[in-house]
C-alpha positions as CSV (number, residue, x, y, z in Angstrom):
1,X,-2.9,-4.4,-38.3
2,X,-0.8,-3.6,-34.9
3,X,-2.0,-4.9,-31.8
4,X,-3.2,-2.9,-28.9
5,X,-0.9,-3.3,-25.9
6,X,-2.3,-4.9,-23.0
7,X,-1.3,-1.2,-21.0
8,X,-1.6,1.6,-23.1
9,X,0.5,4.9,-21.7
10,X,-1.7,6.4,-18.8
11,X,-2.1,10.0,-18.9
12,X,0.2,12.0,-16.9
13,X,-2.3,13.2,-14.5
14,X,-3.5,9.7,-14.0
15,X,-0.4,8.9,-12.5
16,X,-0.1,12.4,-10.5
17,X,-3.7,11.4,-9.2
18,X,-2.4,7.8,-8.1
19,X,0.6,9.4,-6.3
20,X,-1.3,11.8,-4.6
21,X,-3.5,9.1,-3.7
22,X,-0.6,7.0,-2.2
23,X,1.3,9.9,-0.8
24,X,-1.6,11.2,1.3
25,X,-2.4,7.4,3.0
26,X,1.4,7.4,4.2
27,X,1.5,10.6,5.0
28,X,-1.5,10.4,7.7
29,X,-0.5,6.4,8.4
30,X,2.9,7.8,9.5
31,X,1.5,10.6,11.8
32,X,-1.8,8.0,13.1
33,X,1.2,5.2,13.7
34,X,2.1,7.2,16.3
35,X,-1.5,6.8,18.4
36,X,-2.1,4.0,20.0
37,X,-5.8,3.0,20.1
38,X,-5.3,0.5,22.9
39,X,-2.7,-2.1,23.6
40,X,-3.3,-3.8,20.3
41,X,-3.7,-1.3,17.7
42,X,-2.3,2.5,16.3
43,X,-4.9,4.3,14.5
44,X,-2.1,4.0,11.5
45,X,-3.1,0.3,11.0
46,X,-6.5,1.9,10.1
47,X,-5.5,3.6,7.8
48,X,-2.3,2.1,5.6
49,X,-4.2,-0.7,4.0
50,X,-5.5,1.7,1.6
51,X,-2.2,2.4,0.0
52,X,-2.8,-1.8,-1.0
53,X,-5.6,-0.4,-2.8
54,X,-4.4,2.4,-4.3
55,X,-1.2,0.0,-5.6
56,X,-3.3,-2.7,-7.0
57,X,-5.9,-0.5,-9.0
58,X,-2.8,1.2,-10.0
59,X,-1.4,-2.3,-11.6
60,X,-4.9,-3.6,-12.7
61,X,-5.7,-0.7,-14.9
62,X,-2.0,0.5,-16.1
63,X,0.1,-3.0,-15.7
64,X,3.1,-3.5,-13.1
65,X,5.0,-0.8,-14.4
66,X,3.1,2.3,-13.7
67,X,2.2,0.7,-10.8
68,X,6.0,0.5,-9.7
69,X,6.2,4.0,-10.8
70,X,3.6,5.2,-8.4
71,X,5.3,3.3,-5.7
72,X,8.7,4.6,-6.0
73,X,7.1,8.3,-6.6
74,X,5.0,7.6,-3.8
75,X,8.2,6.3,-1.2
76,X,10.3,9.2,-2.2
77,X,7.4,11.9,-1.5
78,X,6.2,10.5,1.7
79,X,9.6,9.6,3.1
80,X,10.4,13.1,2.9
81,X,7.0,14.1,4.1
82,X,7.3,11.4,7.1
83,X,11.0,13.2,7.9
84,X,8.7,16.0,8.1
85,X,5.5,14.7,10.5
86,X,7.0,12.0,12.2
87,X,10.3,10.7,13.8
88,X,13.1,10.2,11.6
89,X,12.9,6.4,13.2
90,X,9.4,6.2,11.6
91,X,10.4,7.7,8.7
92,X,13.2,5.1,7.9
93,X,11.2,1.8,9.3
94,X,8.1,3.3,6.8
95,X,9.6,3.8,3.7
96,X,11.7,0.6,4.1
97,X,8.8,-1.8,4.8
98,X,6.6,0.6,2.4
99,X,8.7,-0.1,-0.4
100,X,9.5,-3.5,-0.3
101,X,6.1,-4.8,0.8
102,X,4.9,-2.6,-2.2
103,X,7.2,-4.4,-4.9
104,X,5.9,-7.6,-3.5
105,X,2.6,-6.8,-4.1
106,X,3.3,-5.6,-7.7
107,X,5.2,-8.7,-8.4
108,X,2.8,-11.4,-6.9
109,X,-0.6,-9.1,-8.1
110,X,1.1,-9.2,-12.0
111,X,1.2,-13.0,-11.3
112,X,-1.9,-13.5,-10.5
113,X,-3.7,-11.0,-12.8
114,X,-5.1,-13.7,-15.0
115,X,-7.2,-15.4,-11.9
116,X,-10.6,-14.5,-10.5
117,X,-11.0,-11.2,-10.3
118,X,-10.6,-11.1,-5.7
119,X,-7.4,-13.1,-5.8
120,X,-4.9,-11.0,-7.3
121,X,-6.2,-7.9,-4.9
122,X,-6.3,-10.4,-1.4
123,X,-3.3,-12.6,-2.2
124,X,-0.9,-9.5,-2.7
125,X,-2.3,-7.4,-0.1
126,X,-2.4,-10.2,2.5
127,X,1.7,-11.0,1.4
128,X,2.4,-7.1,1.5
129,X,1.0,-6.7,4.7
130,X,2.8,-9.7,6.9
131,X,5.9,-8.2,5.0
132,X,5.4,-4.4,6.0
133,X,4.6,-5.2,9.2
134,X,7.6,-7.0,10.2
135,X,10.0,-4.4,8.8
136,X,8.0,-1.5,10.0
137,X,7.4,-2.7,13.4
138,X,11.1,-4.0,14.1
139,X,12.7,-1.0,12.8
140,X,10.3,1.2,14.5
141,X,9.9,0.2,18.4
142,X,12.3,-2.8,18.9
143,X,14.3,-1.5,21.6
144,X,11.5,0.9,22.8
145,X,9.3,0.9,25.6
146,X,6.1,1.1,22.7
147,X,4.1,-2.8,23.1
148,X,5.5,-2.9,19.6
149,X,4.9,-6.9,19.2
150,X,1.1,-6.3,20.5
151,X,1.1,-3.8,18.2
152,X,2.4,-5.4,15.5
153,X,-0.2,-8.4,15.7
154,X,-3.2,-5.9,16.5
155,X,-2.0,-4.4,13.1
156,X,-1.3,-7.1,11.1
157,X,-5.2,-8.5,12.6
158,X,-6.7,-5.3,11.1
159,X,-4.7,-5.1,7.6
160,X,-6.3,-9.1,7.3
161,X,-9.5,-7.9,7.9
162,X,-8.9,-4.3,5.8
163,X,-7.7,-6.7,2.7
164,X,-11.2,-8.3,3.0
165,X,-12.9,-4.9,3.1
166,X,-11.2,-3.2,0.2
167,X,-12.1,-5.6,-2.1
168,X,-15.3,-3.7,-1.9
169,X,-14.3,-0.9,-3.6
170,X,-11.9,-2.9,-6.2
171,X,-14.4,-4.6,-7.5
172,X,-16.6,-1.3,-7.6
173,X,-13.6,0.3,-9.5
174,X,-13.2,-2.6,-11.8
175,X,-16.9,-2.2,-12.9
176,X,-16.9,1.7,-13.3
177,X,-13.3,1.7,-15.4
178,X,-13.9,1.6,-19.3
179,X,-10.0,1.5,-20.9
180,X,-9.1,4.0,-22.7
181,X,-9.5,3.1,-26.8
Protein backbone atom coordinates (compact mmCIF):
# COMPACT_ATOMS: atom_id res chain seq x y z
CA UNK A 1 0.00 0.00 0.00
CA UNK A 2 1.89 3.41 -1.12
CA UNK A 3 1.12 6.41 0.70
CA UNK A 4 -0.49 9.47 -0.73
CA UNK A 5 1.85 12.41 -0.79
CA UNK A 6 1.00 15.19 1.31
CA UNK A 7 1.05 17.52 -2.37
CA UNK A 8 0.00 15.58 -5.15
CA UNK A 9 1.17 17.20 -8.77
CA UNK A 10 -1.27 20.21 -9.38
CA UNK A 11 -2.69 20.36 -12.77
CA UNK A 12 -0.92 22.46 -15.14
CA UNK A 13 -3.59 24.92 -15.52
CA UNK A 14 -3.77 25.21 -11.75
CA UNK A 15 -0.54 26.62 -11.70
CA UNK A 16 -1.19 28.88 -15.01
CA UNK A 17 -4.39 30.11 -12.99
CA UNK A 18 -2.11 31.01 -9.84
CA UNK A 19 0.43 32.88 -12.06
CA UNK A 20 -2.11 34.75 -13.77
CA UNK A 21 -3.41 35.49 -10.48
CA UNK A 22 -0.03 36.81 -9.16
CA UNK A 23 1.02 38.36 -12.40
CA UNK A 24 -2.06 40.61 -12.70
CA UNK A 25 -1.81 42.03 -8.71
CA UNK A 26 1.88 43.17 -9.66
CA UNK A 27 1.19 44.21 -12.70
CA UNK A 28 -1.62 46.88 -11.50
CA UNK A 29 0.41 47.32 -7.90
CA UNK A 30 3.33 48.46 -10.14
CA UNK A 31 1.33 51.00 -12.25
CA UNK A 32 -1.09 52.16 -8.79
CA UNK A 33 2.52 52.51 -6.82
CA UNK A 34 2.88 55.20 -8.82
CA UNK A 35 -0.38 57.36 -7.41
CA UNK A 36 -0.15 58.70 -4.39
CA UNK A 37 -3.50 58.75 -2.49
CA UNK A 38 -2.29 61.43 0.01
CA UNK A 39 0.91 61.92 1.92
CA UNK A 40 0.75 58.47 3.43
CA UNK A 41 -0.39 56.08 1.02
CA UNK A 42 -0.12 54.89 -3.19
CA UNK A 43 -3.15 53.24 -4.30
CA UNK A 44 -0.43 50.29 -4.96
CA UNK A 45 -0.38 49.48 -1.23
CA UNK A 46 -4.09 48.75 -1.89
CA UNK A 47 -3.64 46.59 -3.94
CA UNK A 48 -0.17 44.22 -3.52
CA UNK A 49 -1.36 42.43 -0.40
CA UNK A 50 -3.23 40.26 -2.50
CA UNK A 51 -0.30 38.65 -4.18
CA UNK A 52 0.26 37.34 -0.06
CA UNK A 53 -2.86 35.73 -0.79
CA UNK A 54 -2.52 34.39 -3.89
CA UNK A 55 1.16 32.86 -2.52
CA UNK A 56 -0.19 31.38 0.59
CA UNK A 57 -3.31 29.54 -0.93
CA UNK A 58 -0.74 28.56 -3.54
CA UNK A 59 1.42 26.80 -0.63
CA UNK A 60 -1.61 25.57 1.52
CA UNK A 61 -3.22 23.64 -1.26
CA UNK A 62 -0.01 22.49 -3.49
CA UNK A 63 2.99 22.62 -0.62
CA UNK A 64 6.03 25.20 -0.83
CA UNK A 65 7.17 24.09 -3.94
CA UNK A 66 4.54 24.94 -6.40
CA UNK A 67 4.11 27.80 -4.41
CA UNK A 68 7.93 28.86 -5.16
CA UNK A 69 7.12 28.00 -8.65
CA UNK A 70 4.35 30.50 -8.96
CA UNK A 71 6.58 33.00 -7.45
CA UNK A 72 9.47 32.85 -9.64
CA UNK A 73 6.93 32.46 -12.80
CA UNK A 74 5.19 35.24 -11.32
CA UNK A 75 8.59 37.71 -10.80
CA UNK A 76 9.86 36.93 -14.23
CA UNK A 77 6.39 37.82 -16.01
CA UNK A 78 5.67 40.87 -14.14
CA UNK A 79 9.15 42.27 -14.08
CA UNK A 80 9.01 42.31 -17.66
CA UNK A 81 5.49 43.56 -17.65
CA UNK A 82 6.59 46.40 -14.94
CA UNK A 83 9.68 47.23 -17.61
CA UNK A 84 6.76 47.70 -19.63
CA UNK A 85 3.99 49.97 -17.39
CA UNK A 86 6.31 51.45 -15.02
CA UNK A 87 9.85 52.93 -14.63
CA UNK A 88 12.60 50.75 -15.02
CA UNK A 89 13.45 52.05 -11.23
CA UNK A 90 10.10 50.51 -10.12
CA UNK A 91 10.64 47.65 -12.04
CA UNK A 92 13.99 46.70 -10.43
CA UNK A 93 12.93 47.87 -6.59
CA UNK A 94 9.49 45.44 -7.35
CA UNK A 95 10.78 42.38 -8.47
CA UNK A 96 13.66 42.55 -5.86
CA UNK A 97 11.50 43.12 -2.82
CA UNK A 98 8.74 40.87 -4.66
CA UNK A 99 10.88 38.04 -4.69
CA UNK A 100 12.52 37.89 -1.70
CA UNK A 101 9.60 38.94 0.63
CA UNK A 102 7.85 36.11 -1.43
CA UNK A 103 10.48 33.24 -0.48
CA UNK A 104 10.07 34.43 3.03
CA UNK A 105 6.66 33.96 3.07
CA UNK A 106 6.93 30.45 1.57
CA UNK A 107 9.57 29.51 3.93
CA UNK A 108 8.07 30.81 7.33
CA UNK A 109 4.09 29.83 5.90
CA UNK A 110 5.70 25.83 5.28
CA UNK A 111 6.89 26.35 8.98
CA UNK A 112 4.03 27.12 10.27
CA UNK A 113 1.61 24.99 8.28
CA UNK A 114 0.93 22.59 11.11
CA UNK A 115 -0.60 25.59 13.51
CA UNK A 116 -4.10 27.00 13.59
CA UNK A 117 -5.36 27.51 10.56
CA UNK A 118 -4.94 32.07 10.73
CA UNK A 119 -1.24 31.82 11.75
CA UNK A 120 0.52 30.44 8.99
CA UNK A 121 -1.55 33.11 6.44
CA UNK A 122 -0.89 36.34 9.16
CA UNK A 123 2.60 35.43 10.42
CA UNK A 124 4.07 35.13 6.74
CA UNK A 125 2.17 37.93 5.29
CA UNK A 126 2.91 40.25 8.16
CA UNK A 127 7.05 39.10 7.71
CA UNK A 128 6.75 39.47 3.81
CA UNK A 129 5.31 42.69 4.04
CA UNK A 130 7.94 44.66 6.61
CA UNK A 131 10.48 42.93 4.17
CA UNK A 132 8.95 44.12 0.68
CA UNK A 133 8.51 47.28 1.91
CA UNK A 134 11.89 48.11 2.91
CA UNK A 135 13.51 46.88 -0.30
CA UNK A 136 10.78 48.37 -2.51
CA UNK A 137 10.56 51.64 -0.92
CA UNK A 138 14.49 52.26 -0.60
CA UNK A 139 15.21 51.11 -4.00
CA UNK A 140 12.37 53.00 -5.39
CA UNK A 141 12.34 56.81 -4.13
CA UNK A 142 15.45 57.15 -1.75
CA UNK A 143 17.13 59.93 -3.43
CA UNK A 144 13.78 61.23 -4.91
CA UNK A 145 11.68 64.10 -4.12
CA UNK A 146 8.52 61.15 -3.64
CA UNK A 147 7.64 61.33 0.63
CA UNK A 148 8.97 57.86 0.16
CA UNK A 149 9.43 57.10 4.16
CA UNK A 150 5.63 58.48 4.71
CA UNK A 151 4.93 56.34 2.09
CA UNK A 152 6.53 53.55 3.16
CA UNK A 153 4.84 53.58 6.68
CA UNK A 154 1.32 54.56 5.18
CA UNK A 155 2.03 51.30 3.17
CA UNK A 156 3.34 49.06 5.41
CA UNK A 157 -0.01 50.43 7.96
CA UNK A 158 -2.34 49.25 5.22
CA UNK A 159 -0.57 45.76 4.22
CA UNK A 160 -1.04 45.17 8.49
CA UNK A 161 -4.44 45.88 8.20
CA UNK A 162 -4.88 44.03 4.49
CA UNK A 163 -3.14 40.72 6.27
CA UNK A 164 -6.03 40.93 8.77
CA UNK A 165 -8.56 41.24 5.91
CA UNK A 166 -7.51 38.52 3.67
CA UNK A 167 -7.78 36.06 6.01
CA UNK A 168 -11.36 36.34 5.11
CA UNK A 169 -11.19 34.93 2.04
CA UNK A 170 -8.33 32.10 3.12
CA UNK A 171 -10.38 30.76 5.32
CA UNK A 172 -13.36 30.86 2.79
CA UNK A 173 -10.90 29.11 0.25
CA UNK A 174 -9.81 26.58 2.83
CA UNK A 175 -13.55 25.54 3.37
CA UNK A 176 -14.55 25.41 -0.40
CA UNK A 177 -11.11 23.31 -1.51
CA UNK A 178 -11.83 19.43 -1.57
CA UNK A 179 -8.06 17.76 -2.58
CA UNK A 180 -7.92 16.16 -5.36
CA UNK A 181 -8.10 11.98 -4.67
Amino acid sequence: MSAQPLFPRAPAGVLAGFVAAMVAVIAASNVLVQQPVNDWLTWGAITYPFAFLVTDLANRFHGPAFARRVVWAGFVIAVAASAWLATPRIAVASGTAFLLAELVDVRIFDRLRHQAWWRPPLVSTLAGSVLDTAIFFCVAFAGTDMPWITLALGDLGVKFGLALATLLPFRAALALWRPQA
